[in-house]
C-alpha positions as CSV (number, residue, x, y, z in Angstrom):
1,X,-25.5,-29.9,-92.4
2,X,-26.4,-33.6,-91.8
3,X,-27.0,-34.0,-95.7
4,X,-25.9,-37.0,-97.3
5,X,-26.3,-37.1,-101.4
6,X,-27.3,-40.8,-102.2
7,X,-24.9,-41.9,-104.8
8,X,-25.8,-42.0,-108.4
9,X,-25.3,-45.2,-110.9
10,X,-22.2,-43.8,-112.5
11,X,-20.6,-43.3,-109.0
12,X,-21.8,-46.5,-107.8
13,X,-20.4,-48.3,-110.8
14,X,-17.3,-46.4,-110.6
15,X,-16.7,-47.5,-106.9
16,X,-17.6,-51.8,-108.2
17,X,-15.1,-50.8,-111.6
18,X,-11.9,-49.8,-108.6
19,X,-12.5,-52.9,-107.1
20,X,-13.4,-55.6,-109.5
21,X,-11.4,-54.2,-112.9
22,X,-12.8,-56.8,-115.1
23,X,-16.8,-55.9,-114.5
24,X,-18.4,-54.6,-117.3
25,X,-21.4,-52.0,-115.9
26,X,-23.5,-50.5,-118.5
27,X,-27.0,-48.6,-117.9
28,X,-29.2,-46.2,-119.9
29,X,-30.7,-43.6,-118.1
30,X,-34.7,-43.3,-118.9
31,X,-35.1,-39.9,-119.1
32,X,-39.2,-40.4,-117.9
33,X,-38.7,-42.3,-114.9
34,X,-35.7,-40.5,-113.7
35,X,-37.6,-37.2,-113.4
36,X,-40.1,-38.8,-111.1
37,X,-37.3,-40.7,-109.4
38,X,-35.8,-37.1,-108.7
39,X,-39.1,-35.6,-107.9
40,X,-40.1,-38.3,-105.4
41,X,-36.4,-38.6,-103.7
42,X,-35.4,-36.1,-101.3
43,X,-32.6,-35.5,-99.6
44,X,-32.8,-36.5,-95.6
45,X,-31.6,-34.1,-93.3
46,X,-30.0,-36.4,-90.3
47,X,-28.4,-33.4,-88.5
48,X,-30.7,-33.6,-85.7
49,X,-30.0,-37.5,-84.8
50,X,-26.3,-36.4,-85.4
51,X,-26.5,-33.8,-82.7
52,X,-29.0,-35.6,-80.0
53,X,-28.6,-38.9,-80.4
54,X,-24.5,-38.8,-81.5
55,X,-25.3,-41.3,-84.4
56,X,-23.2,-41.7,-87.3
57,X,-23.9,-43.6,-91.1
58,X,-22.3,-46.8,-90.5
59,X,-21.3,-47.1,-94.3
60,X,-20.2,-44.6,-97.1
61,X,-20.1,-46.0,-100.8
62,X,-16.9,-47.6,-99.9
63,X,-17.7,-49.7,-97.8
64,X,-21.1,-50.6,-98.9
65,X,-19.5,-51.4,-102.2
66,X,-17.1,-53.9,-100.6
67,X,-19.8,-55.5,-98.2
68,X,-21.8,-56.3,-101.6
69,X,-18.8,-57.6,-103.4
70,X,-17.8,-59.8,-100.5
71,X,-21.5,-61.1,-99.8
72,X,-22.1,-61.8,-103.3
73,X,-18.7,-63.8,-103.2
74,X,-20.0,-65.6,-100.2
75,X,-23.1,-66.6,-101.5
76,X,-21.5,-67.7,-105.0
77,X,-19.1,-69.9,-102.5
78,X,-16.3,-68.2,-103.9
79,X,-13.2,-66.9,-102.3
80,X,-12.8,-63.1,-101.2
């Protein structure tokens, strides 16, 4: 199907949470904006560069997650 859900807050703070224990992530959802967010946000159907061109997401949530962390590290000129 090509279709790949864009992660939500919760999952995207639960994937920071598994790596860095200590981080305290907290977020209210606004109810308003969210429904236009969802309105305005559709999926993307890559199946077609999938099949012709062979291409392939270079990151999941994983690994986006742990590119962040590290790069943020980088830039605070602390260790990994």
């Amino acid at each position: 199907d090509g279709i790949i859900p864009t992660p939500s807050a919760g999952e995207i703070a639960t994937a920071v949470c598994a790596r860095l224990p200590d981080a305290n992530i907290a977020f209210d959802v606004d109810e308003e904006r969210q429904t236009i967010l969802d309105a305005a946000l559709m999926p993307m159907d890559d199946s077609r560069a999938r099949d012709e061109w062979g291409w392939a997401p270079e990151y999941g949530l994983d690994a986006a997650v742990d590119d962040l962390i590290q790069q943020t590290r980088e830039r605070q000129g602390a260790r990994p």
